[in-house]
C-alpha positions, 0 to 999 in steps of 0.5 A: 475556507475548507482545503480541497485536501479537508474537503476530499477528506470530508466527502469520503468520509461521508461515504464511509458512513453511508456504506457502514450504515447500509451494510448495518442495516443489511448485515446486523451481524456486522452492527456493533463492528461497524459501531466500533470502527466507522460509526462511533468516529467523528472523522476519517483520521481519528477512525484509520488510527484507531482501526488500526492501533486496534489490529496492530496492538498486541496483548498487553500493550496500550492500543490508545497510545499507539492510536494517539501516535497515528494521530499524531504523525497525520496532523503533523504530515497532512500529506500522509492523508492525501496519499491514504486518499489516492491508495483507497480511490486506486483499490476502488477503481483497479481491484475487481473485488471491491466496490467500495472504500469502505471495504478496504478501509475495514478489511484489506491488509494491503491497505492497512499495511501501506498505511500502517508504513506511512505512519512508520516512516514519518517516525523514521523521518522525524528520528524515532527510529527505534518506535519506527521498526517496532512499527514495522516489526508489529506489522510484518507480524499482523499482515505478513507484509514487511516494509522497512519505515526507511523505504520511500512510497509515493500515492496511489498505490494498490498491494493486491492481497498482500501476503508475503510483500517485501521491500527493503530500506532504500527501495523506491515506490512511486505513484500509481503502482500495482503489485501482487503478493509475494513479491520481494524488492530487495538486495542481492546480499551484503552490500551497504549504502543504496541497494534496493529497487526504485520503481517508477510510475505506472508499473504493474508488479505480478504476483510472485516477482524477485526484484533484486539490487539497485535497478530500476524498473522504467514508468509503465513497465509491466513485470510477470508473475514469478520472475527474477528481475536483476537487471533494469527494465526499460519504461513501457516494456513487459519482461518475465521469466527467471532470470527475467528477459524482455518479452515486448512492450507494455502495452498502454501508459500505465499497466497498474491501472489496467490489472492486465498480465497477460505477457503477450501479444493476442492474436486476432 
């Protein structure tokens, strides 16, 4: 008997390559990369890893390997491709410029560097430290986006264009969280041991936004764009500015899935 897991796996996977054909059949300009990157492939996980081995490989190296490497980390860690799930279904449903998953699957490098930072922390997890910071090294060098494979990410998570995000090596993302670019969780200098932020559920990062040092950002907390946060934020709470202060609540259980940052109250 399947696995709810395999079975979900199955399902968007067919979806896949449902939208591949009819985007084919549209666009034939597209056929022979969609030949190459959805059609050729038997299943999801052998398609993701080779997709991405091939955007990661740098001239002279054996993107096979490293194919066969992502390959490996999702067969050893079955939970690595449930989380890929809840990041794809969460840029469906909270990004307004997509409609389907077949378009981050093939194009967001917000996805492919969140994934691409799940394979590298099993390699940390596993003792591969030096393979896990070339992994993150090709990838900071790919998307722009530099992710320490210590770092830990929970499920659901939507990077909303990506470039320029920063996340340090004892920082905490947990589910359902939304950021926009640029935005930096890191330290406040040379300090040792843990010292980056853990964000909890539900809260919407907006573009821009410094959060530095060993604070937490509370469940459903909402952060504006541009601000410097150095100080722990309330759950349900909305702070901005630099340094940031409190603003007011946090309208709602989790800012991440409304995509709202407006910091405000509306007057009606």
């Amino acid at each position: 008997m399947e696995s709810p897991l395999a079975d979900a796996t199955a399902t968007l996977w067919a979806e896949l390559r449902h939208h591949a054909d009819a985007t084919a059949t549209r666009e034939p300009a597209l056929a022979h990369h969609l030949d190459h990157t959805i059609r050729a492939h038997s299943t999801l996980e052998h398609a993701l890893a080779r997709h991405l081995a091939a955007k990661l490989t740098r001239r002279g190296e054996n993107s096979a390997r490293l194919g066969d490497t992502f390959l490996e980390a999702i067969t050893a860690d079955t939970t690595i491709v449930r989380k890929i799930l809840h990041d794809l279904h969460a840029i469906v449903t909270r990004d307004p410029a997509c409609d389907t998953p077949l378009t981050p699957f093939l194009w967001f490098k917000g996805f492919h560097a969140i994934t691409t930072h799940r394979l590298a922390h099993w390699l940390w997890e596993s003792g591969r430290e030096h393979y896990a910071l070339h992994l993150q090294s090709l990838a900071s060098e790919t998307f722009a986006v530099d992710i320490h494979p210590a770092a830990r990410l929970g499920q659901g998570i939507l990077l909303d264009h990506a470039t320029g995000f920063v996340v340090g090596e004892t920082a905490v993302i947990d589910d359902d969280v939304s950021i926009l670019h640029a935005v930096t969780l890191g330290g406040t200098g040379k300090d040792k041991g843990d010292r980056h932020p853990k964000v909890r559920r539900g809260v919407l990062i907006g573009a821009g936004a410094k959060i530095l040092g060993n604070i937490e950002i509370g469940e459903g907390a909402k952060i504006g764009a541009g601000s410097v946060v150095l100080q722990p934020v309330a759950p349900h709470t909305t702070v901005a500015g630099v340094p940031a202060i409190l603003v007011g609540p946090a309208p709602g259980d989790a800012p991440a899935f409304d995509m709202d940052h407006n910091i405000w109250t509306p007057v009606i």
